[in-house]
C-alpha positions in Angstrom: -18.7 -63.1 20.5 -17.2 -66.0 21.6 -18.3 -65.9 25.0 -21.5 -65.3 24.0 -21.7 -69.0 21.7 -20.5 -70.3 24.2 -23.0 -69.3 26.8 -26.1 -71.5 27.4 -29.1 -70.1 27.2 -32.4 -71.2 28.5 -34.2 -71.1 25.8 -37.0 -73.5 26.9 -37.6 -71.4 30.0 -38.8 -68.4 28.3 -40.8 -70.4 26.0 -44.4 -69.0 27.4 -43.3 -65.2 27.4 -42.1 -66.4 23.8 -45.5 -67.4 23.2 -47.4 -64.2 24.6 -45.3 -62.1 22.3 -45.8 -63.8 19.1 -49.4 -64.5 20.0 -50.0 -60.2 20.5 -47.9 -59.6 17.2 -50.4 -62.5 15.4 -53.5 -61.1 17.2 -52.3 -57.5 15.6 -51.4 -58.6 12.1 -54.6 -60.3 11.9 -57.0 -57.8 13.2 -54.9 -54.9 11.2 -55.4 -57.4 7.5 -58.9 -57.8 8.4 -60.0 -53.8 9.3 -56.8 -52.3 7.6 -55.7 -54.5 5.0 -53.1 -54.5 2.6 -52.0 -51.5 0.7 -51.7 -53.5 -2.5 -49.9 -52.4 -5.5 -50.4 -51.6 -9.0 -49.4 -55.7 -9.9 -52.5 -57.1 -7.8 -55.0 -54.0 -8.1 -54.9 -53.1 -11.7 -54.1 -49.3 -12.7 -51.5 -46.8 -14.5 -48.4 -45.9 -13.1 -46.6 -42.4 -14.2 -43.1 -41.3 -13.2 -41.9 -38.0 -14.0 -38.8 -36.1 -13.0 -39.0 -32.1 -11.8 -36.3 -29.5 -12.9 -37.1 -28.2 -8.9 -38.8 -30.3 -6.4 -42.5 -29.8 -6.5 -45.3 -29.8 -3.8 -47.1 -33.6 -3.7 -49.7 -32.0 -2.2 -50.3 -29.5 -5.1 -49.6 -32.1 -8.0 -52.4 -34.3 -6.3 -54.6 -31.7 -6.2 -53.6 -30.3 -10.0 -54.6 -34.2 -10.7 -57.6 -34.7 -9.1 -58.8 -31.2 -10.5 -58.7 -32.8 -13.9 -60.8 -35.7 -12.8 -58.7 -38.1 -11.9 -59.7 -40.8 -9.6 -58.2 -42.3 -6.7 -54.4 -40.5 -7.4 -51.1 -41.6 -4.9 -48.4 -39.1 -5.6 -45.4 -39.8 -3.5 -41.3 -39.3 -4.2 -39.4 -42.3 -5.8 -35.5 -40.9 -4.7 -34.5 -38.1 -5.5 -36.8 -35.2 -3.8 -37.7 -33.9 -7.9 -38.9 -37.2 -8.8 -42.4 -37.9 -8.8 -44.0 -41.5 -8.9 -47.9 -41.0 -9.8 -50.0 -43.9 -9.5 -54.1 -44.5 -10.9 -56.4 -46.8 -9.8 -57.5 -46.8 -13.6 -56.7 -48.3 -16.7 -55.7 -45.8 -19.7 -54.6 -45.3 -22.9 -51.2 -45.1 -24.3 -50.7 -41.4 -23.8 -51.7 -41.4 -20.5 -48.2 -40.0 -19.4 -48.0 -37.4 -21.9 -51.3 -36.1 -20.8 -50.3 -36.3 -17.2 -46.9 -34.3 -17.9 -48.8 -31.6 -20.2 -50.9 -30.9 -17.1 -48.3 -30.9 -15.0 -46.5 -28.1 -17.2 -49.4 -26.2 -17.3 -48.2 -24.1 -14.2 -44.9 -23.5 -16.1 -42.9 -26.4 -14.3 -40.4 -28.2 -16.4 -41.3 -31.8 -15.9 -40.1 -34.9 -18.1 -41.7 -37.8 -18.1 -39.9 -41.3 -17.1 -42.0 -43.9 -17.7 -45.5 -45.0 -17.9 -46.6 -48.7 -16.8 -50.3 -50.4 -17.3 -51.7 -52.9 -15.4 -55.2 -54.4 -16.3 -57.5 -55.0 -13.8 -58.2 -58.5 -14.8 -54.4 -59.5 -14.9 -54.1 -57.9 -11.2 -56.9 -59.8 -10.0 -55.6 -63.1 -11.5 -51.6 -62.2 -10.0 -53.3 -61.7 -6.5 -55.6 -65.3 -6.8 -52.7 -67.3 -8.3 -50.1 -65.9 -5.7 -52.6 -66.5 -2.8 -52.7 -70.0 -4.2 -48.7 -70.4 -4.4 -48.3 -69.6 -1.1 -50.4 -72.5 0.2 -49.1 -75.1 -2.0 -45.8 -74.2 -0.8 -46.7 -74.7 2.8 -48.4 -77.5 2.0 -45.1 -79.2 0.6 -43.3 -77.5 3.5 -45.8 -79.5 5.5 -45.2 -82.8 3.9 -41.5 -82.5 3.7 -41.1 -82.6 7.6 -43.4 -85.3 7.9 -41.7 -87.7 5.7 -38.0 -86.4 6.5 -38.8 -86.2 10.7 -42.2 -86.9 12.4 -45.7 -85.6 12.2 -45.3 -83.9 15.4 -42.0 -81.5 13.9 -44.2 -81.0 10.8 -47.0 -79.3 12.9 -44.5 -77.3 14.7 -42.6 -76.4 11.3 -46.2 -75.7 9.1 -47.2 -73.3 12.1 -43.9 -71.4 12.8 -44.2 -70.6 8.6 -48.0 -69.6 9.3 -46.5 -67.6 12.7 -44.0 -66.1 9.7 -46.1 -65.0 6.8 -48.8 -63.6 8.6 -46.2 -61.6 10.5 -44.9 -59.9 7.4 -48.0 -59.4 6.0 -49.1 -57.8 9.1 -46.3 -55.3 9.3 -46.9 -54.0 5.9 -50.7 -53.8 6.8 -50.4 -52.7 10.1 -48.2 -49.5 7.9 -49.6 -49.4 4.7 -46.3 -50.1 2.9 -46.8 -51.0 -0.8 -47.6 -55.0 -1.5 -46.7 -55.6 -4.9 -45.0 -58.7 -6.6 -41.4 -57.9 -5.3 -42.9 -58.4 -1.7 -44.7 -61.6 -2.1 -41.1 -62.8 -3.9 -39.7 -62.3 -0.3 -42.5 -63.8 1.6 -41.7 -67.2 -0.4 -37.5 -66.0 0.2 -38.5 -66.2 4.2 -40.4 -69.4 3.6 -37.6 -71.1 2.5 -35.5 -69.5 4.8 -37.1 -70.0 7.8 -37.8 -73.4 6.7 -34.2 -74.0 6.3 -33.3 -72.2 10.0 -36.4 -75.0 11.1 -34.6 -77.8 9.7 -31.3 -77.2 11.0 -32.3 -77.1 14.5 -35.1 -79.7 14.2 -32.0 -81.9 12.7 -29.8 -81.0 15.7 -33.1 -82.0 18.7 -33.8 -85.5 17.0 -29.8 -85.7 17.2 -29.7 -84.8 21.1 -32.8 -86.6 22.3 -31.5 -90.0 20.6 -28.1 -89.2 22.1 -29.1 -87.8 25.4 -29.9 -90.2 28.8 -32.4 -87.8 30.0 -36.2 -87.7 29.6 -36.2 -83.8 30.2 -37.4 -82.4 27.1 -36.7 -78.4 28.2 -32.9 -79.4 28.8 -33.0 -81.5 25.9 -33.6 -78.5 23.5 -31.8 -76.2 25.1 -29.0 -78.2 24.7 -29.7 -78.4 20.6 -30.5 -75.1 20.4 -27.4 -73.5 22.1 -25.4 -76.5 19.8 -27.2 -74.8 16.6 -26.9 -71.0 18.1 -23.4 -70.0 16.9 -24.6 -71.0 13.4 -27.8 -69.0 13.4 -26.3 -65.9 14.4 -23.3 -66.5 11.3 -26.1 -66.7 8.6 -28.9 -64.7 10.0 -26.1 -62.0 10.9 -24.5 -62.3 7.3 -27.7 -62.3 5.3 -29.1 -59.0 7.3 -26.1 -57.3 6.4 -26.8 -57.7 2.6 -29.7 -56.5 3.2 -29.6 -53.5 4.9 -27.4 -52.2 2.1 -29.7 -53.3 -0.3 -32.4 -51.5 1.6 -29.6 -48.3 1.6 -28.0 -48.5 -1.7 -30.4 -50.9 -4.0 -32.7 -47.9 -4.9 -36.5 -47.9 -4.8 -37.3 -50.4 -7.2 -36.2 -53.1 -4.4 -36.9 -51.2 -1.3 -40.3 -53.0 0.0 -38.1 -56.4 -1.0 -35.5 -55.7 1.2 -38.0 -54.6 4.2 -40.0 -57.7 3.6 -36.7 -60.0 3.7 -35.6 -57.7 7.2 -38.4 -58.9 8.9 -38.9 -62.2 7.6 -35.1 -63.1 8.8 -35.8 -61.7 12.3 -39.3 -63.1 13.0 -38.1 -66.3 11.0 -34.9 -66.6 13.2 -37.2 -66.3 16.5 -39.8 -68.4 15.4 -37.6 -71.4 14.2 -36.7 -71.3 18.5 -39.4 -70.0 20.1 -42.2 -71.5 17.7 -41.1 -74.2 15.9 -38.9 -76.0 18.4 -41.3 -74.6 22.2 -44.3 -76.1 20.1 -42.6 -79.9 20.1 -43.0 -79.3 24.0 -46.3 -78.6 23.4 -47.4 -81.4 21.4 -45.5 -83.6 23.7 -42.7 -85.1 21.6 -41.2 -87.5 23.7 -38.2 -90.1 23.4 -40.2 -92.9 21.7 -41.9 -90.7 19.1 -38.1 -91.2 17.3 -37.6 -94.8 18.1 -38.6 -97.1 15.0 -40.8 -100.0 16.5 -39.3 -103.6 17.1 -40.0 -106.2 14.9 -41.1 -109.9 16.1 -38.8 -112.3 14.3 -40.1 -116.1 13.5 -39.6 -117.2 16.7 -41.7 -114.4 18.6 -39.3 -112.7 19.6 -38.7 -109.0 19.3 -35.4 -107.7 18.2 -34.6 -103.9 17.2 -34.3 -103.8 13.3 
């Protein structure tokens, strides 16, 4: 491990296959939201949620047929852990006893089956989750945006504001691009890998303003790789670390915080690369150069200019 920190890598020199690959993983995320979208959850879409628990492990197939043989409408049936329990959701709005009418027609084929729980979401509240969400998400980067402006230069801020873009759309992609569930528990994480990746952004953009007022070249590759393989040892600790939480919340934390955790796993690796390969190759890009960090000279009385 050792060996490997202190190693220099060119990360600079890779930068365009860098590009290529984030560019096909954008160009996929976008065209599977647009044609695929998002498989979005009872929170955003409105509807009733059912769990029930089996005495032996039944057949999805067969309770989503026993369902939609009683007229209803747009039924998901799928396990939620254990193999005998049963997590039924409805793209409809009902009553109270919903659940007790759901588990009577489930026992109708002499299964024992209890139910668990029974959840309503109003269509309207959904509808208003999913605007004001969409909404807090671009405030956020808009502050994000802002931030890096005022604390470095406009030129880091376009590079941080797109790597976040680069991020989110990323995620959102993934979970698109495989129908996993999106409900408010993922869009938590999306603003988690915001501020992490943000953070990750901040460190190395700190460590490049460092090197290039420090450094006596005008090579801006060497420059950042430099900064980079400076910052490296402490990327790996905390993206390292906080990946290992989360896989055993992913293993151990149960259903209830299992799209979390895969939303977080991705975020932390596509955050890590992008605060490299996005964030800091995209300064090259705009051309950040030496004077862009220099405060301007002042004349004094006399006319003459002296640094402040």
């Amino acid at each position: 491990m050792k060996a490997l920190i202190n190693r220099q890598f060119d990360f600079m020199g890779k930068r365009r296959i860098a590009f290529a690959i984030s560019g096909l993983m954008i160009l996929v995320s976008i065209v599977s939201l647009l044609f695929q979208q998002l498989n979005l959850g009872l929170d955003f879409t409105g509807g009733t949620l059912v769990e029930v628990r089996y005495a032996v492990a039944p057949s999805l197939d067969a309770v989503r047929q026993l369902l939609e043989a009683a007229e209803f409408r747009d039924v998901s049936v799928q396990n939620f852990g254990a193999s005998n329990e049963v997590l039924i959701r409805l793209q409809q709005t009902f009553d109270a006893d919903v659940g007790e009418r759901v588990v009577s027609l489930l026992r109708e084929g002499g299964e024992q089956v209890q139910l668990v729980r029974a959840e309503f979401v109003g269509a309207q509240v959904g509808e208003q989750l999913r605007d004001q969400s969409g909404l807090g998400m671009m405030v956020a980067l808009g502050i994000v945006m802002l931030y890096v402006a005022f604390r470095f230069q406009y030129k880091f801020a376009i590079g941080a504001l797109l790597a976040l873009v680069h991020d989110v759309i990323i995620v959102l992609g993934i979970f698109s691009l495989f129908q996993l569930d999106f409900d408010l528990t993922v869009l938590a994480a999306i603003l988690a890998v915001i501020g992490y990746s943000l953070n990750d952004t901040i460190v190395v953009y700190d460590r490049i303003r460092e090197t290039i007022r420090k450094s006596r070249i005008d090579d801006m590759p060497a420059i950042f790789n430099e900064a980079i393989n400076m910052t490296l040892s402490r990327t790996l600790a905390t993206s390292g670390t906080t990946l290992l939480v989360l896989i055993a919340l992913l293993m151990l934390g149960g259903d209830m915080i299992h799209q979390f955790s895969v939303a977080l796993i991705i975020g932390i690796v596509v955050g890590t690369f992008s605060s490299i390969y996005v964030a800091a190759a995209l300064l090259i890009t705009v051309k950040l150069d030496r004077e862009d960090l220099i405060p301007p000279k002042k004349e004094t009385e006399e006319g003459e200019e002296e640094l402040p």
